[in-house]
Each structure stands twice: as C-alpha cells, then as structure tokens.
KEVEXLUM-784114 format. One line per field, with one value per residue (C-alpha): residue in one letter; x, y, z. Coordinates in nm, 2 decimals, decimal comma. Each point is the difference from the previous one (the first is absolute). Layout:
! KEVEXLUM-784114
aa = [A;...]
px = [X;...]
py = [Y;...]
pz = [Z;...]
END
This chain:
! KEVEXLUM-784114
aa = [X;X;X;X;X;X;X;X;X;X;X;X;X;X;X;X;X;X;X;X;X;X;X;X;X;X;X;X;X;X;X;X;X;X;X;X;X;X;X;X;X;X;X;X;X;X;X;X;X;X;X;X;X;X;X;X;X;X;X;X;X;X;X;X;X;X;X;X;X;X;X;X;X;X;X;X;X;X;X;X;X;X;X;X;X;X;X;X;X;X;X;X;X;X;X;X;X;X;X;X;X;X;X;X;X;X;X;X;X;X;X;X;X;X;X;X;X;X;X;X;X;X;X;X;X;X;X;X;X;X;X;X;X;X;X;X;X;X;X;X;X;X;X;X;X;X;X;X;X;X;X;X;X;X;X;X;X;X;X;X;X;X;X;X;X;X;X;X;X;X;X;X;X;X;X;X;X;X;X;X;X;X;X;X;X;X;X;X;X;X;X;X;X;X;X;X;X;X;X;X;X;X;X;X;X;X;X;X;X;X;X;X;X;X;X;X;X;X;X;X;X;X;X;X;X;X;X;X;X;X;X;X;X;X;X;X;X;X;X;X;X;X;X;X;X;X;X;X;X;X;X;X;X;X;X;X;X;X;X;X;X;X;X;X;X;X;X;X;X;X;X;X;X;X;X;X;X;X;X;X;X;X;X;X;X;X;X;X;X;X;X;X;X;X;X;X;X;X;X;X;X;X;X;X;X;X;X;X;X;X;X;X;X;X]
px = [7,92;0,00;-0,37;0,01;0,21;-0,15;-0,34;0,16;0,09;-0,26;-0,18;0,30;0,12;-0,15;-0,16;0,16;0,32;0,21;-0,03;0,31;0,13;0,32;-0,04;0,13;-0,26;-0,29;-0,34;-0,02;-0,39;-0,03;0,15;-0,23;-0,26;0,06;-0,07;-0,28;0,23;0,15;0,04;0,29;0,21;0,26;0,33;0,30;0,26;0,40;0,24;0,19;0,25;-0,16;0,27;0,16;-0,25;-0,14;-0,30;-0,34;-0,34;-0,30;-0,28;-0,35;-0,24;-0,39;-0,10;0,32;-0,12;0,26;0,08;0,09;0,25;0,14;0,11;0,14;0,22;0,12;0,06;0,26;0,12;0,09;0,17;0,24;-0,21;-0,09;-0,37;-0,12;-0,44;-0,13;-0,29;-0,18;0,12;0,24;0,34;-0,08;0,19;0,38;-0,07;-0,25;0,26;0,25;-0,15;-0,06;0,41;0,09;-0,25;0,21;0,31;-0,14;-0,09;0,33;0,15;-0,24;0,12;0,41;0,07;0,18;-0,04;0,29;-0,02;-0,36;0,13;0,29;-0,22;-0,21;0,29;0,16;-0,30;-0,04;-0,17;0,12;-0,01;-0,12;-0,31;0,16;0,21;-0,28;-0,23;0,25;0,01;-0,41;-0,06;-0,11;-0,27;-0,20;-0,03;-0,05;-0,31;-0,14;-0,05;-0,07;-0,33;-0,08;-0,04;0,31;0,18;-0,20;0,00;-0,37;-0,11;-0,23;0,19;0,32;-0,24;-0,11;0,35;0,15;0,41;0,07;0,35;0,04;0,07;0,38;-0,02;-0,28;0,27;0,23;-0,19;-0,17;0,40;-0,05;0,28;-0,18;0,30;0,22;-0,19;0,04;0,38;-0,11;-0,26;0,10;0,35;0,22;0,05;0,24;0,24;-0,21;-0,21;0,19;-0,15;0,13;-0,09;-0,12;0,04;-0,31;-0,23;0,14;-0,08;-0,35;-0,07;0,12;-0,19;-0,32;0,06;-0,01;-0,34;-0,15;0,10;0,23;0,33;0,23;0,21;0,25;-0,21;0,22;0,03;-0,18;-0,34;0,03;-0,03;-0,23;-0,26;0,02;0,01;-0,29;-0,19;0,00;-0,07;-0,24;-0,19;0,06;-0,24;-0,23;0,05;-0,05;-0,27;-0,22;0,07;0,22;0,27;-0,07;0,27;0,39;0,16;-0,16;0,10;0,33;0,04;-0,11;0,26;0,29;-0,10;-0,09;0,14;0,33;0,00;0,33;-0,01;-0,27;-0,34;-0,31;-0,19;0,29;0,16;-0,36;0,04;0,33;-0,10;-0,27;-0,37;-0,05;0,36;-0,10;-0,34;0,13;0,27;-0,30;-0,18;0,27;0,07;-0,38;-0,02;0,31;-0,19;-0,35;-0,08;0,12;-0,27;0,27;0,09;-0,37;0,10;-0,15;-0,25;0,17;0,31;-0,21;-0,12;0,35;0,16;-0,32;0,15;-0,25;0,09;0,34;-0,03;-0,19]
py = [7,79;-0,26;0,00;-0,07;-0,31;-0,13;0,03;-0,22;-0,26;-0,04;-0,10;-0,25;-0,18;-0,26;0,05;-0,01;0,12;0,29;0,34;0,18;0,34;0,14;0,35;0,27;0,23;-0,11;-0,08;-0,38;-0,04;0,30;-0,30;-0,24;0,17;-0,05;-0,38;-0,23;-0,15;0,21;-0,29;-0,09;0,38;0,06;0,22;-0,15;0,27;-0,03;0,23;0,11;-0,12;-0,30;-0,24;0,12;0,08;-0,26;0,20;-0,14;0,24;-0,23;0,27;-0,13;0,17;0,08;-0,34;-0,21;-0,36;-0,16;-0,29;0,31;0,17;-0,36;-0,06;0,29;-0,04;-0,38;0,14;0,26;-0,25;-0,23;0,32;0,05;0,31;0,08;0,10;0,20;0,06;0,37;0,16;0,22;0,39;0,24;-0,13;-0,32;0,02;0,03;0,24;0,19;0,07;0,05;0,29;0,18;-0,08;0,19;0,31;0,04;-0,03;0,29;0,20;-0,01;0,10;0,31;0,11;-0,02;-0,34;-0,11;-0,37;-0,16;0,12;-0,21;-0,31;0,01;0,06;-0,28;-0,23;0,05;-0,14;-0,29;0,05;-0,19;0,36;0,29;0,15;0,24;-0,31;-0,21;0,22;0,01;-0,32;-0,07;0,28;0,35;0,03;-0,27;0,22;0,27;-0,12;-0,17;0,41;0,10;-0,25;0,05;0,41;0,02;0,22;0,30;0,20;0,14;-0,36;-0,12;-0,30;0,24;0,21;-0,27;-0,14;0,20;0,06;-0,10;-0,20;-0,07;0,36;-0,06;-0,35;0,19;0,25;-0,26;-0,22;0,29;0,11;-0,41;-0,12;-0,33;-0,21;-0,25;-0,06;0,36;0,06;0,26;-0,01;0,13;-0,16;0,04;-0,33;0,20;-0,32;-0,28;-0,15;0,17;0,29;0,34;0,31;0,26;0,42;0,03;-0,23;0,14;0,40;-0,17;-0,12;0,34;0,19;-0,17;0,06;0,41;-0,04;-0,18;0,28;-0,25;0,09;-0,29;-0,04;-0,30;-0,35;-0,25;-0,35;-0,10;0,24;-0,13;-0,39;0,08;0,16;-0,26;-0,30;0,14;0,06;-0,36;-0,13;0,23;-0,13;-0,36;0,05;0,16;-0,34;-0,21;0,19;-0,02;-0,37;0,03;-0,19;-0,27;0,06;0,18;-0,26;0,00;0,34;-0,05;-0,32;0,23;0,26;-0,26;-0,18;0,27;0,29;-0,16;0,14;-0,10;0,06;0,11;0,00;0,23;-0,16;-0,14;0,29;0,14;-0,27;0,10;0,39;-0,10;0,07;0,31;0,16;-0,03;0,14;0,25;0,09;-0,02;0,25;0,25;-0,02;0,04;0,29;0,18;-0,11;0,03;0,00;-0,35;-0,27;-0,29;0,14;-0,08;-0,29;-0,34;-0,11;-0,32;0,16;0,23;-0,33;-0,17;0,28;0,05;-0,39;-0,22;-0,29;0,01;-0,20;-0,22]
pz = [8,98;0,28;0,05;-0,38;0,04;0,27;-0,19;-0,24;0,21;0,18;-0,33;-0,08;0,33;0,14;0,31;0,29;-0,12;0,17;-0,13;0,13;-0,13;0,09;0,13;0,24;0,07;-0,26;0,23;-0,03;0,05;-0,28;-0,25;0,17;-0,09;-0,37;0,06;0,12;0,26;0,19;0,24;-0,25;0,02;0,21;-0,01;-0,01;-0,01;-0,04;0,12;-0,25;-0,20;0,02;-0,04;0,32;0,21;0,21;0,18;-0,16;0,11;-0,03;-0,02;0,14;-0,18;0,17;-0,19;-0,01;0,16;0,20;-0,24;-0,20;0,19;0,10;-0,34;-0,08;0,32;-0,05;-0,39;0,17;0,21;-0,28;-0,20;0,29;0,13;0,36;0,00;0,23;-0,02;0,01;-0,06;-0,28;0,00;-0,16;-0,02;0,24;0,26;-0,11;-0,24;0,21;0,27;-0,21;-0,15;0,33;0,01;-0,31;0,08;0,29;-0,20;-0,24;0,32;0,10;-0,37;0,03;0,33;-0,06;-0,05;-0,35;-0,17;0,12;0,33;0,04;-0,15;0,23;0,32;-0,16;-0,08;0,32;0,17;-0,20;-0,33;-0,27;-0,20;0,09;-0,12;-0,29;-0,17;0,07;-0,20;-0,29;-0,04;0,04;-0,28;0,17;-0,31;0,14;0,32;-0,18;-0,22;0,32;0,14;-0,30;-0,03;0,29;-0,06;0,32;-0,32;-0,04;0,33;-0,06;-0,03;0,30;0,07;0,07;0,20;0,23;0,06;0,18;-0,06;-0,33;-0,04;-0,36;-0,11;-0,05;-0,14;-0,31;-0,05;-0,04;-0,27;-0,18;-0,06;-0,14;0,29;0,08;0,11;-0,16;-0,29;-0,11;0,11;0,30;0,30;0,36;-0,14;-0,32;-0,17;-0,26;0,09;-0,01;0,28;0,30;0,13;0,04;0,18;-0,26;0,02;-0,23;0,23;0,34;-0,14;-0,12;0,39;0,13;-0,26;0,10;0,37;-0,07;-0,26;0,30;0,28;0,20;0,15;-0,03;0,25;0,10;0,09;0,25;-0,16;0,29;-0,01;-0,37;0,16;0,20;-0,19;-0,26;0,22;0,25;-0,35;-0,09;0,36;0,05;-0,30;0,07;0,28;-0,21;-0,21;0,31;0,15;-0,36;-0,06;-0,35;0,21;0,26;0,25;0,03;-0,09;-0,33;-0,09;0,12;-0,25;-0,27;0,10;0,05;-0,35;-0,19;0,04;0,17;0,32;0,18;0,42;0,12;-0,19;0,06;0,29;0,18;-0,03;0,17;0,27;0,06;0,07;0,18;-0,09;0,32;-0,22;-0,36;0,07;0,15;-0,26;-0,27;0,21;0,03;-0,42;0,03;0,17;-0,23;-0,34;0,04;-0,32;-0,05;0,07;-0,05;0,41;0,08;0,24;-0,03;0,26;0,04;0,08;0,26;0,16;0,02;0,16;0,26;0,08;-0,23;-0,20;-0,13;-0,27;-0,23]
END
C-alpha cells in the first residue's frame, strides 16, 4: 500500500519535496524504491499516541541526502518533537530493542512468571508501563500479524527453524482466543471495567497451560531476575544498535528511551554505565550460557571492546 502511495506522489510533487512515511518496522528504502527520488524518502516515525509523545525517529534511508533528513528534523522541531536520527532496519532503533525487551518478558511468563508480576518488576525499575499493559494498549494483533507475515507462526516454517527460541507462543494463544487488548475488552488484562486493568483467571491458566505444552517447569521468578533479564536484553541490543550504525551514540538511545517510551530513573545505557561494561558483559554471558538457544544473549562486540577497556563512549 505504501509503495503505492508513494508511487503516486512522486508523479504529483514537485521536486525536491520531502517524502516521509510514518512507520514502525516497514523498510524505508523498500518505499523508496517505488519513486525516482529516493533522495527525497525518509522515515519519520512517532511514538505513539501521538499527541503525547514527544520522541520523533528520523529514519535515514540508504539514499536519504542530507538536506533530506535536515528537514524532516527542523519539521519535528517546529511540531514540539525531540528528533533523534537512526538508521534503516527492523523496528529502528527503539522499536528494535524494545522487542528483544518483551521476548524476555514472554520468556519469563513461560518459565513461572504471571503478567502482573513483569509489569511490576518493570514498573518498579522505571518503565512508564510494563510490557503486558503496554501491549494492551498498542493492540497485541499488530504483533501478532507481524509473526504471522513473517512465517515466525507456524512452527515448521524455516524462519521459526532458524531462530532459535521462539517467544511469541503465548501472546498467539492469546489473540487467536481474539484477546488483543483494550480495543477488544481482554488482552494479558480484563478491561471488563473500563480502561483499568485487571489480572485475569482465564489468561493466567492460558500462560500456565502453555508452559506444560512447551515441556517447561515453572517455577517462582524474583522481581529482580525478571529486571534483569529484560533490562540486560535491551542493553544488550543497544550495542548491537551502536556497533551496526542505526544509532550514533548512547545518548541517542537513551533520548529515545526517556521521550518515548517514558523511562523515569535510570534509562538503558546509563543504567549500562552505571553496572559497568566488564559486569554487564558478564551478566549477559552467564544468561548466555543458561539459554543457549537464545541468540538475543549473543553479546555485542562493542560491548566486548568496552569491557576489554576501549572507548567508552561515543
């Protein structure tokens, strides 16, 4: 549909002009493509709801010329946004780590943990919500049809095969019983009274009856190994980020982190600081070495050259 759109207006605007499209995980040059300008494309994607939200990810595309992406910022700027540039790939760079966040969080339902019990550890820490209400209120269907188009759905499919653990086995069961969040009533919560969310009996014997179809034994998960695991997974991951190029420097992902996602405290790389590099690499070696199956505990290399003692920042 986009590359559609952007077909037509690149028959229709005048040259020159800035072709942005608001997305979260579409591949901005794949919409270039549809043009004769890709010069002109660019992402510019707003955290959601948008009124609120002040984080703005300018995307630079393969082809995006500077005049480009400098528009698109001082446009944000003038909206009351705080931009932040990133680069090309799945889910950007919020959105990217973000998801190696809430694949912990389902780890951690499949092993014993219950909904509430990950959005307190998650809360507690400084989230502005943790990642159960947050999906609620997002919409878990748009997750859902994300896996599914990517083949992640069907367990024989090769892009399940070559992935290693799969994470989104309880959040399927959950939408194929059609609990998608607060637009439908029910998600991880019940919305039975309005927009407040409350624990559920049908979802909690849902997560436990998953556990026992995938062979686990759940047992009782500390608030902190919850933490840990989900906070390690995002840092982990913003290293990753760093190391590729998708975000310029810590800072940046800890703006995106503060103004987007309303991170309160501590946010993911000064939090990293804060551990120190030799202790968090270590920690993501140990969860490494308990799940390794799990290529999100692959650590960075960047991370491996800040704890040897290299640069510690950008």
């Amino acid at each position: 549909v986009k590359k559609t759109v952007f077909s037509a207006l690149n028959s229709v605007a005048r040259q020159g002009a800035v072709l942005a499209t608001n997305t979260s995980t579409l591949d901005i040059d794949e919409i270039a493509s549809a043009t004769n300008r890709p010069q002109d494309v660019c992402g510019m994607h707003f955290f959601s709801p948008a009124n609120v939200m002040p984080l703005l990810e300018v995307v630079r595309g393969a082809a995006s010329a500077p005049t480009t992406l400098r528009t698109a910022v001082d446009l944000g700027v003038r909206m009351g946004k705080c931009p932040v540039l990133v680069g090309n790939c799945f889910g950007f760079a919020g959105n990217r780590m973000l998801e190696q966040y809430g694949a912990q969080a389902l780890f951690c339902l499949e092993e014993g943990a219950l909904p509430h019990e990950v959005d307190k550890a998650m809360t507690n820490f400084g989230m502005a919500m943790g990642p159960c209400t947050m999906g609620d209120l997002a919409g878990l269907d748009i997750g859902y049809q994300i896996r599914k188009s990517l083949g992640l759905h069907d367990s024989s499919s090769k892009a399940r095969q070559e992935l290693g653990r799969y994470s989104g086995t309880i959040a399927d069961a959950l939408c194929e019983q059609k609990r998608y969040g607060q637009k439908s009533g029910k998600g991880w919560y019940s919305y039975a009274n309005g927009r407040t969310p409350e624990r559920d009996p049908d979802v909690e014997e849902l997560v436990a009856r998953v556990s026992s179809s995938l062979g686990i034994q759940r047992r009782q998960l500390s608030q902190e190994e919850i933490t840990e695991r989900c906070v390690l997974a995002l840092i982990n991951e913003g290293y990753k980020i760093l190391e590729e190029g998708v975000a310029e420097c810590e800072s940046d992902i800890d703006m995106i982190y503060a103004m987007g996602y309303g991170m309160r405290g501590w946010t993911p790389m000064q939090y990293a600081n804060a551990l120190g590099h030799k202790t968090v690499l270590e920690r993501i070696e140990y969860l490494q070495s308990l799940h390794p199956d799990t290529p999100m505990w692959n650590p960075s290399n960047l991370l491996r050259e800040r704890a040897a003692g290299g640069p510690q920042n950008c």
